[in-house]
C-alpha positions, 0 to 999 in steps of 0.5 A: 468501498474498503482497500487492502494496501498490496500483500507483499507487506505481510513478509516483513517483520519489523514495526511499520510507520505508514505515511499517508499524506499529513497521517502516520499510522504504526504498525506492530509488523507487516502482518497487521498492516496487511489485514488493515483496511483503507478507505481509498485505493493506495500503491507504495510510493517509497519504502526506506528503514529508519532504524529498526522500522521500515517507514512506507510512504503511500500515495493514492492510486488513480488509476483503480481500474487499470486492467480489465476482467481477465487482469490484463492491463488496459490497452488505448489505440487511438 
């Protein structure tokens, strides 16, 4: 399976360093990082400026399947 990383990346404008784990990835804008596709399922876990660069820390989601078919999130009763 191929993932996108969240789209509200596509409004930025600046260059992007993306942290995944041990790997830094550039990015010209949050345009390119949007359309980029991942082979895991990631969430941002921290999102700072250094400088004229927005660096996003992702980390990996676990729970890929959190909401059901009609996008409500997963309820336990027990």
């Amino acid at each position: 399976m191929t993932y996108k990383i969240d789209q509200f990346v596509r409004k930025i404008s600046s260059p992007i360093t993306v942290l995944v784990g041990d790997k830094i990835l550039e990015f010209e804008n949050g345009e390119t990082l949007a359309g980029y596709v991942f082979d895991r399922k990631y969430s941002v876990a921290v999102l700072r400026a250094e400088g004229s660069a927005v660096v996003i820390t992702l980390d990996e989601n676990e729970q890929v399947n959190d909401t059901n078919w009609i996008g409500e999130e997963q309820q336990t009763f027990f």
